[in-house]
TITIFI-696389 format. One line per 10 residues: number of its first residue (from 1); their letters; for each residue y, x, z of N, C-alpha, C. Coordinates in nm, 3 decimals, padded with zeros to 5 digits, always signed. Each point is the difference from the previous one (the first is absolute). Example, Ala and Ser with C-alpha at 12.3 -4.5 7.8 and 13.67 -1.06 7.14 Angstrom:
BEGIN
1) as) -00.569:+01.319:+00.780:+00.119:-00.089:+00.000:+00.120:+00.090:+00.000  +00.105:-00.035:-00.072:+00.119:+00.082:+00.006:+00.109:-00.077:+00.073
END
This chain:
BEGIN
1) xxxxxxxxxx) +04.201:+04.101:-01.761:-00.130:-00.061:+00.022:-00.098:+00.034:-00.113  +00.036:+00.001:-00.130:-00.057:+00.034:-00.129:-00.083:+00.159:+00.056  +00.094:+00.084:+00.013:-00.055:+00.167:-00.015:-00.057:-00.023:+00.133  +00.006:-00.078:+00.152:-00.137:+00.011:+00.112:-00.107:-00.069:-00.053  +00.041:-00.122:-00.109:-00.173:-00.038:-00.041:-00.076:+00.122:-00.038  +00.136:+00.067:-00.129:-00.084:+00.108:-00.097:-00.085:+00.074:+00.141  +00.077:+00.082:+00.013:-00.032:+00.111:+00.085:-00.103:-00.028:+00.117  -00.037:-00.147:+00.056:-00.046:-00.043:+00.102:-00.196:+00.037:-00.083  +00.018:-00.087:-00.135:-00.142:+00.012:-00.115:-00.018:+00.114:-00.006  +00.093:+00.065:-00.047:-00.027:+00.176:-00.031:-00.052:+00.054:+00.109
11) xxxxxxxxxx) +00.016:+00.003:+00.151:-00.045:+00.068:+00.122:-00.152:-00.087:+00.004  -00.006:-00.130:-00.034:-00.119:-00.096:+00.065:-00.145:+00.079:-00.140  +00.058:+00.006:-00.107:-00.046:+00.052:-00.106:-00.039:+00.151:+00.028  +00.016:+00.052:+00.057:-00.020:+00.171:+00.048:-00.102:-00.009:+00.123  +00.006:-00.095:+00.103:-00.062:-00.038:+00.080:-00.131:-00.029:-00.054  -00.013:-00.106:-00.073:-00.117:-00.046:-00.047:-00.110:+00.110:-00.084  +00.109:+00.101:-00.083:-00.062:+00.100:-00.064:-00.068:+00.080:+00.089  +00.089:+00.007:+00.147:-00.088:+00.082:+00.076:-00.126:-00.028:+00.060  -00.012:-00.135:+00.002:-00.123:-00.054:+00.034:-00.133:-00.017:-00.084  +00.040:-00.009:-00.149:-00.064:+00.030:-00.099:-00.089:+00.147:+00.005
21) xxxxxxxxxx) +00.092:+00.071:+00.045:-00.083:+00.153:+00.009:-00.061:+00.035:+00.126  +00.015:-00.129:+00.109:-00.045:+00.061:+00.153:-00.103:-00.138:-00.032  -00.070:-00.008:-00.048:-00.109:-00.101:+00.022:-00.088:-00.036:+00.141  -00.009:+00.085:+00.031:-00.111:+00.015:+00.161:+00.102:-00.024:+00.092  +00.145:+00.000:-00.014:+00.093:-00.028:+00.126:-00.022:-00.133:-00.004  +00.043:-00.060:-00.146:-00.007:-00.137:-00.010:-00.114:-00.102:+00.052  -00.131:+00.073:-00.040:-00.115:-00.021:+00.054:-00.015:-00.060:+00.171  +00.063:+00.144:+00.020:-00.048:+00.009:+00.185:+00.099:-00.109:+00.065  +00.110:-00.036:-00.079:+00.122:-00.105:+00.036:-00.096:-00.123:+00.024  -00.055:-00.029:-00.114:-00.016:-00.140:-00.045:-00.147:-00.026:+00.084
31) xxxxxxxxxx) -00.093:+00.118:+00.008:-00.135:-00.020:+00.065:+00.007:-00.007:+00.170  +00.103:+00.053:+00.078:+00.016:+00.007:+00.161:+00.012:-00.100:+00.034  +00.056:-00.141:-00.073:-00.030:-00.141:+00.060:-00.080:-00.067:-00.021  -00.065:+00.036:-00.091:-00.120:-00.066:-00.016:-00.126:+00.055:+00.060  +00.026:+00.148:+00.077:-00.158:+00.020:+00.079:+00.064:-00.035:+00.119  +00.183:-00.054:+00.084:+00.000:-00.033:+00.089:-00.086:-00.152:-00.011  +00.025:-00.048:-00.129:-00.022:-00.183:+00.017:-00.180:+00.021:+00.030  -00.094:+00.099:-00.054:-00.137:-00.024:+00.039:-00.012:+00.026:+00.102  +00.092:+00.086:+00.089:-00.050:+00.081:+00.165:+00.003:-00.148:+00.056  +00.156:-00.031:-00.044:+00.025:-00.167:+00.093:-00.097:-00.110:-00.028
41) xxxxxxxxxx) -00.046:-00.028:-00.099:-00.056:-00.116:-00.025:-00.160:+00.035:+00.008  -00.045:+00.118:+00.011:-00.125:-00.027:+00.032:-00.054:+00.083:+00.079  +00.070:+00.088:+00.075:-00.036:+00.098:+00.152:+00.071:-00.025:+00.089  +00.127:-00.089:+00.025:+00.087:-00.010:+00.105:+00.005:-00.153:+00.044  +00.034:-00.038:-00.167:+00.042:-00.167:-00.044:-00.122:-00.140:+00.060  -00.163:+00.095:+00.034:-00.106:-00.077:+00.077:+00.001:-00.074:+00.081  +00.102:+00.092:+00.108:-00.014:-00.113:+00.141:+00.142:-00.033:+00.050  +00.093:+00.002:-00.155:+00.157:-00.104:+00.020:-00.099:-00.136:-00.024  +00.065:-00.096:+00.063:-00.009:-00.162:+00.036:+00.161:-00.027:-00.073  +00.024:-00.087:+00.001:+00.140:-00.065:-00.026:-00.012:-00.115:+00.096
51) xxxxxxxxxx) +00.119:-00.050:+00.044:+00.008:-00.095:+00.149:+00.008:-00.133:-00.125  +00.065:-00.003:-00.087:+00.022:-00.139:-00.024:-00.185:+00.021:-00.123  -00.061:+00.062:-00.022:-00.133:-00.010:-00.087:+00.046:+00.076:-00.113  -00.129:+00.028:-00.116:+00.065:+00.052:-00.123:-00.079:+00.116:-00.045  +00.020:+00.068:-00.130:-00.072:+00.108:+00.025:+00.103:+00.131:+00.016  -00.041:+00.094:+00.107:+00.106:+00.109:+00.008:+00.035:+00.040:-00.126  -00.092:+00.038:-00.102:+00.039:+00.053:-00.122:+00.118:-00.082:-00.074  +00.002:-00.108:-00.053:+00.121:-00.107:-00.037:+00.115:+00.045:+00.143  +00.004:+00.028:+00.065:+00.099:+00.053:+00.103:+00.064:+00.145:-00.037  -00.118:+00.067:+00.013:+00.039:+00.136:-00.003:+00.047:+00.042:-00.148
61) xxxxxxxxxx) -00.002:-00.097:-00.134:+00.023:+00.117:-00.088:+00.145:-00.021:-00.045  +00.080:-00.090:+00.018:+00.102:-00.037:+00.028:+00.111:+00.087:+00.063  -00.027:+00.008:+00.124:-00.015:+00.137:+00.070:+00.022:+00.112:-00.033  -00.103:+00.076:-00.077:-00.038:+00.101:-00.064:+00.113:-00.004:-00.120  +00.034:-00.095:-00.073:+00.049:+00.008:-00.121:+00.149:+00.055:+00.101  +00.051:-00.090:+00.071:+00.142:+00.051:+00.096:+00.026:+00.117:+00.054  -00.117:+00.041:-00.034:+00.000:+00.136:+00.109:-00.024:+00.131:-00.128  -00.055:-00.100:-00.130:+00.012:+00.112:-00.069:+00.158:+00.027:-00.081  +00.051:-00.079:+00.014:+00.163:-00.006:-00.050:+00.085:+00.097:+00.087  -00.095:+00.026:+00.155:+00.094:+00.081:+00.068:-00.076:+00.133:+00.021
71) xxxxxxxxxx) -00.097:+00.030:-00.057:-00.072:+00.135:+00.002:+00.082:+00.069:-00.154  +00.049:+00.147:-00.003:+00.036:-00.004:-00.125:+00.169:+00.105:+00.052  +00.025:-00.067:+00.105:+00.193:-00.032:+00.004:+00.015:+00.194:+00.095  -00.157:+00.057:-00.024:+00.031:+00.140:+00.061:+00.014:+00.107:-00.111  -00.048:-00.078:-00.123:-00.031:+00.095:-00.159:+00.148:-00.057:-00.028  +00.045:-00.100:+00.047:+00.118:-00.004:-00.088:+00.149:+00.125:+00.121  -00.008:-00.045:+00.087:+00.053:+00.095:+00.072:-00.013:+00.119:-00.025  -00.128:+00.068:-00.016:+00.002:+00.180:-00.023:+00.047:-00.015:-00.115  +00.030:-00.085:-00.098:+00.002:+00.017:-00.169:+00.155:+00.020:+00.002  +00.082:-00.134:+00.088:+00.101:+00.017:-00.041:+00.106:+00.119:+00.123
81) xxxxxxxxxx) -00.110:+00.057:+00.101:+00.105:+00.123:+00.044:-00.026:+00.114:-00.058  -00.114:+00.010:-00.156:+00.014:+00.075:-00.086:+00.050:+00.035:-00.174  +00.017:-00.182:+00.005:+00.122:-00.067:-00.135:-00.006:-00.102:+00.028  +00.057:-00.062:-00.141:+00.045:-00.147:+00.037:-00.100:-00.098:-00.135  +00.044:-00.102:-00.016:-00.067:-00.061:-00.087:-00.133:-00.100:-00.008  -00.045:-00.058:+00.101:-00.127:-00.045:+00.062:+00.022:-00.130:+00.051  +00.088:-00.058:-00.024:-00.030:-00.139:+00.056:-00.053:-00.090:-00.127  +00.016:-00.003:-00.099:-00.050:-00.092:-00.088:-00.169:+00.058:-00.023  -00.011:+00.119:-00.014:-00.118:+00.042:-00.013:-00.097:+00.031:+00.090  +00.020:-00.056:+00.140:-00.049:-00.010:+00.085:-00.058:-00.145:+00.013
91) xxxxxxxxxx) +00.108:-00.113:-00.026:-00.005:-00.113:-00.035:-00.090:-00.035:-00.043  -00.061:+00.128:-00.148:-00.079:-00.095:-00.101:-00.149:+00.052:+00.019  +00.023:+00.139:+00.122:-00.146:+00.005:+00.035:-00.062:-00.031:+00.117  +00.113:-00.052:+00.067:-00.039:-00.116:+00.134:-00.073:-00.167:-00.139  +00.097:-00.024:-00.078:-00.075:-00.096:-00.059:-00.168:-00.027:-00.084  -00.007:+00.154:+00.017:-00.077:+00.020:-00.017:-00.170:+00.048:+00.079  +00.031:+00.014:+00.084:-00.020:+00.026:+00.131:-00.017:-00.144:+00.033  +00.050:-00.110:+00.036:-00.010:-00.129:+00.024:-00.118:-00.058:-00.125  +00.006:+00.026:-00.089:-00.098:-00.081:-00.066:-00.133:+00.089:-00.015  +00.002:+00.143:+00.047:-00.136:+00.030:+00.054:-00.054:-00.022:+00.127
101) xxxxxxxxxx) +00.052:-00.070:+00.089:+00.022:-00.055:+00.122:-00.042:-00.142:+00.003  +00.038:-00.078:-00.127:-00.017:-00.113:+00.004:-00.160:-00.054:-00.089  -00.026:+00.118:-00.094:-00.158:+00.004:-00.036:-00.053:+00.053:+00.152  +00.015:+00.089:+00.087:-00.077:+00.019:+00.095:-00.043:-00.133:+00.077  +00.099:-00.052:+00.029:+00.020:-00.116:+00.078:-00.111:-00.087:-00.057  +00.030:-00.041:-00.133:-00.123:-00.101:-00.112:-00.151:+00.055:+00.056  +00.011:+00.144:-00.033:-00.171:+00.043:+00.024:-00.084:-00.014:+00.138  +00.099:+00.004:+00.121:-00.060:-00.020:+00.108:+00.002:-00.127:+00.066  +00.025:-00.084:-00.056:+00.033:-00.180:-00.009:+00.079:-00.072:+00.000  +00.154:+00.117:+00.041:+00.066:-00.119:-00.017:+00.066:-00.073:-00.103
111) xxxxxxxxxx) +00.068:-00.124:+00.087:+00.060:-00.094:-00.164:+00.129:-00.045:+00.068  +00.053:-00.052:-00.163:+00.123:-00.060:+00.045:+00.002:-00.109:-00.021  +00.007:-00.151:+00.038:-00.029:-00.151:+00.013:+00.130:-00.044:-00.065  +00.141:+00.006:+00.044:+00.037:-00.109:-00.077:+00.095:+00.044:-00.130  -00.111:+00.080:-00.088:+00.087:-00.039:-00.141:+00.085:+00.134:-00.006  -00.011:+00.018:-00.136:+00.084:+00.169:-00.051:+00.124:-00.036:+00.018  +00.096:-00.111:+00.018:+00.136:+00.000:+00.009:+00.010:+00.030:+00.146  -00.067:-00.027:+00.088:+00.071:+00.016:+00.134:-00.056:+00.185:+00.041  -00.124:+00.054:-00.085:-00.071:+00.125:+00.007:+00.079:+00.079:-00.112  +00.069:-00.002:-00.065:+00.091:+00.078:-00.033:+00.138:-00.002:+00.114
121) xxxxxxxxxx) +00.080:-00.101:+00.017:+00.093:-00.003:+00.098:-00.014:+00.099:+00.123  -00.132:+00.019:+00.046:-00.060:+00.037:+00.074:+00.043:+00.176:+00.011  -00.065:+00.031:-00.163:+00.025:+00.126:-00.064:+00.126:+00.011:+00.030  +00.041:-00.082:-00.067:+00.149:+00.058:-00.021:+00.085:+00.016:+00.139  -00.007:-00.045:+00.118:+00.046:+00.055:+00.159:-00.086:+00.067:+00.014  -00.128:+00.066:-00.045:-00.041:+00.149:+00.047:+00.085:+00.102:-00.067  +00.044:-00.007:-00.154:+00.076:+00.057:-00.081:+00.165:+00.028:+00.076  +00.034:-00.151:+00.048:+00.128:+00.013:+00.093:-00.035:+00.088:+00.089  -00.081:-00.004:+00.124:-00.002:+00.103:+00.097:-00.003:+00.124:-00.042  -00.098:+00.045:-00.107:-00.011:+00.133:-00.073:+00.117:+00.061:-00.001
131) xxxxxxxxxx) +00.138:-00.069:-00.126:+00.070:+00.032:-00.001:+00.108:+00.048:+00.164  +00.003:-00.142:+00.011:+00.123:+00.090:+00.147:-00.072:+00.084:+00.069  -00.120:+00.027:+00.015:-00.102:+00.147:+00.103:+00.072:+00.108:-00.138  -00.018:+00.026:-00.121:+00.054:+00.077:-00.073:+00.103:+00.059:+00.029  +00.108:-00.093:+00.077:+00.151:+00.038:-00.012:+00.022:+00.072:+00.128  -00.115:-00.066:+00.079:-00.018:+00.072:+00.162:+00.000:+00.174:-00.021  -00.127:+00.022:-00.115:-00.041:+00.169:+00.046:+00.088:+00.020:-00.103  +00.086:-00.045:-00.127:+00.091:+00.098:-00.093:+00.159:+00.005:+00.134  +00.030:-00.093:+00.110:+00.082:+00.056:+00.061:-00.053:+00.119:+00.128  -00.136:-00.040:+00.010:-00.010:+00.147:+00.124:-00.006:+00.147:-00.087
141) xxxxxxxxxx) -00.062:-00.034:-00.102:-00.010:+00.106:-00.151:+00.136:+00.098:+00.026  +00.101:-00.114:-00.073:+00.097:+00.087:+00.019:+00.076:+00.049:+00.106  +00.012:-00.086:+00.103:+00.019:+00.032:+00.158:-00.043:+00.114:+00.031  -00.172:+00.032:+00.011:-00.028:+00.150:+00.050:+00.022:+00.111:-00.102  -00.049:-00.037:-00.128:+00.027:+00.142:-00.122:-00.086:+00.076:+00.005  -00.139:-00.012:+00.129:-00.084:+00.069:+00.014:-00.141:-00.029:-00.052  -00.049:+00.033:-00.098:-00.154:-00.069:-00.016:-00.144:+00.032:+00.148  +00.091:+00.099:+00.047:-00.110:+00.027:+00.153:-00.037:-00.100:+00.078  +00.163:-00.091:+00.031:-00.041:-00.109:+00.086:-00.086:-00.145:-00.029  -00.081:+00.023:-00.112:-00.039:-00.078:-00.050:-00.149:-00.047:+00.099
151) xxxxxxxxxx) -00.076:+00.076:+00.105:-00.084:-00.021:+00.120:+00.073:-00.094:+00.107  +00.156:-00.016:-00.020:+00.072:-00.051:+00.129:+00.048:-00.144:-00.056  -00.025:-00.031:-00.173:-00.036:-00.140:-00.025:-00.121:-00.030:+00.028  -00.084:+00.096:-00.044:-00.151:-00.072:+00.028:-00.014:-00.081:+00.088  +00.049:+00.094:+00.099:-00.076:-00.042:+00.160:+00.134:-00.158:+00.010  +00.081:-00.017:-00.056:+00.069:-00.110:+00.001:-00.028:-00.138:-00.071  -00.087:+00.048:-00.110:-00.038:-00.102:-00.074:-00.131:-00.073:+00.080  -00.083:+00.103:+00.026:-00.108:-00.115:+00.068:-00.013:-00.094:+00.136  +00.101:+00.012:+00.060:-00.047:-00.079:+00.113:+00.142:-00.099:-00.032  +00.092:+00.016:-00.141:+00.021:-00.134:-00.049:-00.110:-00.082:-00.093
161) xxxxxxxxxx) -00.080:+00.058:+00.001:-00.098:-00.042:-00.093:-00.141:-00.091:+00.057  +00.004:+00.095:+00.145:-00.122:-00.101:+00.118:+00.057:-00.081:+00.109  +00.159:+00.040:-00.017:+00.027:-00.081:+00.138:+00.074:-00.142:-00.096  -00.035:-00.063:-00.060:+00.015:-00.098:-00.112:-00.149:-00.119:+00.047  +00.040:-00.083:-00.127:-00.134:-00.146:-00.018:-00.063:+00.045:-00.113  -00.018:+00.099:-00.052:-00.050:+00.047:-00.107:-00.111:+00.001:+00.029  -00.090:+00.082:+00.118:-00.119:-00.007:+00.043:-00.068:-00.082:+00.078  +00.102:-00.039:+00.120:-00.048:-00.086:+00.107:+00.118:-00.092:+00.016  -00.019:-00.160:+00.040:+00.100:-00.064:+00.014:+00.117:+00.043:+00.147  +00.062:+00.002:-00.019:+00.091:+00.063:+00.092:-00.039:-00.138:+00.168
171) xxxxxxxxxx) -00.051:-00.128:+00.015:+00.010:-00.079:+00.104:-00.178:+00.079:+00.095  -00.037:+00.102:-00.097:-00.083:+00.039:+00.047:-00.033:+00.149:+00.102  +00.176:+00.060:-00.034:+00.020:+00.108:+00.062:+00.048:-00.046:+00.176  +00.030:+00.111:+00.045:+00.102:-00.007:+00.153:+00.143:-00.099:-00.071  +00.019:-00.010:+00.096:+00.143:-00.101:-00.059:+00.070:+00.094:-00.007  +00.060:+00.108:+00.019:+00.099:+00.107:-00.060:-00.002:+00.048:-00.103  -00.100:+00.036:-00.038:-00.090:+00.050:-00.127:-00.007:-00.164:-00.085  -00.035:-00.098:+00.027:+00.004:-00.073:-00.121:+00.181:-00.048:+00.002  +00.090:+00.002:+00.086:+00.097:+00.007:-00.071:+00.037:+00.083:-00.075  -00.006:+00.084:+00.015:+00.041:+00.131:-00.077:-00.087:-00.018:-00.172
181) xxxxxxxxxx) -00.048:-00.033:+00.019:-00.107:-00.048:-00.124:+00.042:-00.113:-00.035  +00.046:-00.113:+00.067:+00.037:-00.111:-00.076:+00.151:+00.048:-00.081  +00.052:+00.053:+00.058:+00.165:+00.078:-00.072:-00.021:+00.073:-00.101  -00.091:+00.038:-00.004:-00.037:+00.147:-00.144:+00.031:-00.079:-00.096  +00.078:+00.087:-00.127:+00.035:-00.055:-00.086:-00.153:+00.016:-00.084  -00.088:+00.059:-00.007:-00.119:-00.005:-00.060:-00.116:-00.132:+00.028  +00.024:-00.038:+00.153:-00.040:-00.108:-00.002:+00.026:-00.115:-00.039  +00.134:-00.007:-00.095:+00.053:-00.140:+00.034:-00.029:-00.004:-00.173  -00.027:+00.101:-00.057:-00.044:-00.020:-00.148:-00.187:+00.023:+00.002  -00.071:+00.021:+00.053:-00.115:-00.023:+00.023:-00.046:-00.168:+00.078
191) xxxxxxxxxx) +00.095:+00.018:+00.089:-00.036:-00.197:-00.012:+00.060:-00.047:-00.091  +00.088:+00.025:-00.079:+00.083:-00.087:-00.114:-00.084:-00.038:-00.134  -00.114:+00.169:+00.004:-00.046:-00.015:-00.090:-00.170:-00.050:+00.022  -00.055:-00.033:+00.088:-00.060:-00.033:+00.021:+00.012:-00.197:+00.005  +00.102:-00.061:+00.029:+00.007:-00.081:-00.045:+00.002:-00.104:-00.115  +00.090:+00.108:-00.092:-00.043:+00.004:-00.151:-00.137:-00.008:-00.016  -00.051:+00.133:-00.004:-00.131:+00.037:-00.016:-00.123:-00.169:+00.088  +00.058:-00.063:+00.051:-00.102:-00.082:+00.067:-00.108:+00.046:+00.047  +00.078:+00.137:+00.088:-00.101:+00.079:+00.050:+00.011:-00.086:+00.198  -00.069:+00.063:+00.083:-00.010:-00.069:+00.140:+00.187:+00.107:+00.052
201) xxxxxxxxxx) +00.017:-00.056:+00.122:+00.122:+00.072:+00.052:+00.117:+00.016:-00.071  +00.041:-00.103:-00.090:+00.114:+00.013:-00.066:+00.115:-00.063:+00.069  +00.084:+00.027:-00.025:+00.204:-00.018:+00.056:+00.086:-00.064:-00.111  +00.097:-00.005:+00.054:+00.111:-00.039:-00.108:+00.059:+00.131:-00.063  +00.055:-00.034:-00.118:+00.030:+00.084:-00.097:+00.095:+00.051:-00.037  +00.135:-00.075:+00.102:+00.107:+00.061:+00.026:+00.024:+00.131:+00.083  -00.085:+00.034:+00.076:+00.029:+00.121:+00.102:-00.034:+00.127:-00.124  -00.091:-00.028:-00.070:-00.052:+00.059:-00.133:+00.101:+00.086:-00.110  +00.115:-00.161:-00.007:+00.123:+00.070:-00.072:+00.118:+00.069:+00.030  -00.039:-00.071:+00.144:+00.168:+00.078:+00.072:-00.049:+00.119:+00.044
211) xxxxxxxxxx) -00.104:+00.058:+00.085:-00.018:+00.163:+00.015:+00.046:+00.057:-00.094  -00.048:+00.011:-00.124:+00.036:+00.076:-00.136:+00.145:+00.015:-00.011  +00.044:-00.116:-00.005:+00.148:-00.017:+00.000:+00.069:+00.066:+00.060  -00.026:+00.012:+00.103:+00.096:+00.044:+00.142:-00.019:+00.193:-00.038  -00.152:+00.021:-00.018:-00.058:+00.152:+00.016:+00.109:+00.080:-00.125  +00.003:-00.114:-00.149:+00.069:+00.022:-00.116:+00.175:+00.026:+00.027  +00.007:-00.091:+00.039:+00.178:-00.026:+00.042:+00.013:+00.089:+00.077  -00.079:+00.118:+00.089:+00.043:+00.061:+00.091:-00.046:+00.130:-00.069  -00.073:+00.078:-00.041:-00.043:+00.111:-00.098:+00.046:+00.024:-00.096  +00.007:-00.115:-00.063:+00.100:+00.075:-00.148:+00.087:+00.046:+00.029
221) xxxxxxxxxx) +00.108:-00.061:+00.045:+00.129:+00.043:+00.069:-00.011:+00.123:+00.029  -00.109:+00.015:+00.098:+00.050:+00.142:+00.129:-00.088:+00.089:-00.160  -00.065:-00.006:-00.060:-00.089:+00.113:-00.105:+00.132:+00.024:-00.126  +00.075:-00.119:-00.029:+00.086:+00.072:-00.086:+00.092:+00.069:+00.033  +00.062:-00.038:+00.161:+00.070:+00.086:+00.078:-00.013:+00.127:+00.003  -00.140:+00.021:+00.050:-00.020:+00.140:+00.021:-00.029:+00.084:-00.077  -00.072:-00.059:-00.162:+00.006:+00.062:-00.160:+00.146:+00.074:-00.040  +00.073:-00.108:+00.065:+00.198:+00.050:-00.035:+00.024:+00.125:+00.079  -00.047:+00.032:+00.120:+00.025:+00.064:+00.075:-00.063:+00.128:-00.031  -00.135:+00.003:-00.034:-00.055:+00.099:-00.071:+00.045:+00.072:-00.142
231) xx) +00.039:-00.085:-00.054:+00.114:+00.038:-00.169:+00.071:+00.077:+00.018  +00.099:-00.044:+00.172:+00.109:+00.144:-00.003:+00.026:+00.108:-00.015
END
């Protein structure tokens, strides 16, 4: 356990160096959710209503923050079917990434009502989801070995990303479509955290911890599996 800490810092430490010297990657990471949050909140976000009242924005950035924990998991995929080493340092620029997300959020109005203990908690199950979506693309990573197929996550990541409560409340779709949206594990930490947040459309906060759980308990496994398998 000693020499995977070492060695785990040493890879997360090489990672980070690389980001140090790719500045404009880092850039274009951290800036794509925040010109999605202005398209939404002030060219699209106009003529959302909310059924129970509210302002869409306190809805939507919540949302946005969930959805930015799962944008990301296609850079980690091409990275790791071309090495390894990226989950902690992916970690710390998704965390980073979240708190330029969360000044966006401040500048275009929204707020968080009850209190930094329940708005950190909040953080911290966006941080949970982050992580187990991490463990998602380091096992397709090593699964394909190919950095090509990295267009055949794309197109996978977004319509987990709209067919969710992140944008629109799911009782507002077709009823097939908002089930399918009430099940997303992205939704159930966008209402989780929106509750925290004492934002409108919030849930309970258990569906929040167990997705992660379940996504974690089932990825690690199959990603160290298939790391072993690759060693041979």
């Amino acid at each position: 356990m000693r020499w995977a800490l070492h060695d785990g810092w040493v890879m997360t430490r090489r990672e980070l160096a690389h980001l140090r010297r790719a500045p404009g990657q880092l850039a274009l990471t951290l800036l794509f959710p925040v010109l999605l949050v202005l398209m939404f909140a002030y060219v699209l976000g106009g003529g959302m209503r909310l059924a129970g009242g509210g302002d869409y924005r306190e809805y939507l950035l919540p949302g946005m923050y969930a959805m930015t924990m799962l944008f990301g998991v296609e850079s980690t995929f091409a990275a790791i079917a071309a090495d390894t080493g990226r989950a902690v340092a992916d970690l710390l620029t998704s965390a980073l990434g979240l708190l330029v997300m969360l000044g966006c959020g401040l500048a275009v109005g929204w707020r968080f009502h009850d209190g930094p203990a329940a708005a950190l908690t909040a953080v911290g199950l966006l941080l949970w989801l982050r992580f187990a979506v991490l463990w998602v693309g380091i096992y397709l990573g090593l699964l394909s070995g190919d950095p090509q197929l990295l267009v055949a996550v794309q197109i996978l990541v977004w319509p987990v990303a709209f067919l969710s409560s992140a944008l629109a409340a799911p009782h507002d779709m077709p009823a097939w479509l908002g089930a399918l949206a009430h099940w997303n594990p992205l939704s159930a930490t966008a209402d989780a955290t929106r509750a925290l947040f004492g934002n409108p459309g919030g849930g309970a906060t258990w569906p929040a911890l167990l997705w992660p759980a379940v996504l974690t308990a089932v990825f690690v496994p199959l990603s160290v599996r298939q790391y072993r398998r690759l060693s041979r």
